[in-house]
C-alpha positions as CSV (number, residue, x, y, z in Angstrom):
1,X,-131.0,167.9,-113.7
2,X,-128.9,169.6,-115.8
3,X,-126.3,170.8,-113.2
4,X,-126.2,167.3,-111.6
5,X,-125.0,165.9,-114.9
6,X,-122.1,168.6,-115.5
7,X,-121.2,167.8,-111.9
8,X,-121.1,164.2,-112.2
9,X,-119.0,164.5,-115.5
10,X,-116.8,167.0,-114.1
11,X,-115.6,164.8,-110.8
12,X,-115.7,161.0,-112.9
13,X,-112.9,159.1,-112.2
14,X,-111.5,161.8,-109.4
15,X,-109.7,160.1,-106.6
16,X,-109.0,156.7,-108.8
17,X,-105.6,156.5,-107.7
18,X,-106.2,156.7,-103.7
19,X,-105.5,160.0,-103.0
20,X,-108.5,162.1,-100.8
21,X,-107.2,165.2,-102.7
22,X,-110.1,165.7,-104.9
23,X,-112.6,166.6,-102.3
24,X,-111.6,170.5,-102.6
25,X,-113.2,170.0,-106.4
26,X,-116.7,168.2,-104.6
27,X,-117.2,171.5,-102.3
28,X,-116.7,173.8,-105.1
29,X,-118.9,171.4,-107.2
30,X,-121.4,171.3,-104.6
31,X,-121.3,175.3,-104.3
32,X,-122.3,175.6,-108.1
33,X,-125.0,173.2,-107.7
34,X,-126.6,175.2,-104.7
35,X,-125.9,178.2,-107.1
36,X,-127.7,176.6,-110.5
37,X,-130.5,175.9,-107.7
38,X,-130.7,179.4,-106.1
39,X,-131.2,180.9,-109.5
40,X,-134.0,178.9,-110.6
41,X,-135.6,179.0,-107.3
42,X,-135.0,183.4,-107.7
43,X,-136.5,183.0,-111.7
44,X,-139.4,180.5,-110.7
45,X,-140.4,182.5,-107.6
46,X,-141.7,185.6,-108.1
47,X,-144.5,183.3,-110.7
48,X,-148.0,183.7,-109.8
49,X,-149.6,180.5,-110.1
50,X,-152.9,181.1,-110.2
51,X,-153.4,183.1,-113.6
52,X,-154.3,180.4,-116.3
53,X,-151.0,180.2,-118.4
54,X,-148.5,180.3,-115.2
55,X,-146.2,177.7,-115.0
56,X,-146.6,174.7,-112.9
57,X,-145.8,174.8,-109.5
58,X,-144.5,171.7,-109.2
59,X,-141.4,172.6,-110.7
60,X,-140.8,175.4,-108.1
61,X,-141.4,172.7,-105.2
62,X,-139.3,170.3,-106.7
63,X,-136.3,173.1,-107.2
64,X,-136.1,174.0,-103.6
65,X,-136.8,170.4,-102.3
66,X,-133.7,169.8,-104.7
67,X,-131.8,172.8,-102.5
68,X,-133.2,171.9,-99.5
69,X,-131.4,168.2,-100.6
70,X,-128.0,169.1,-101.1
């Protein structure tokens, strides 16, 4: 969640004075969020689940259902 909550700092209070300017800063926001994303879903992937002290895979699912999101 950690990239969500630089990206919602980053864009607060854009576009307060009624301008439509600001949505250059969304797309490029968006394009680091689908970045943080990819590189979790590359680090988490290549984990094989079944040996005893492997991660859980829930957090795999949930990273690419986040992806799959935006």
């Amino acid at each position: 969640l950690k990239p969500l909550k630089e990206a919602t700092l980053r864009l607060k209070g854009r576009g307060a004075s009624g301008r439509f300017g600001a949505i250059y800063k969304v797309i490029l926001t968006f394009k680091a969020i689908l970045k943080a994303y990819e590189n979790l879903s590359e680090q988490y992937g290549s984990v094989d689940f079944n040996k005893a002290d492997a991660l859980e895979d829930h957090l795999v699912i949930n990273v690419q259902a986040g992806w799959n999101k935006l």
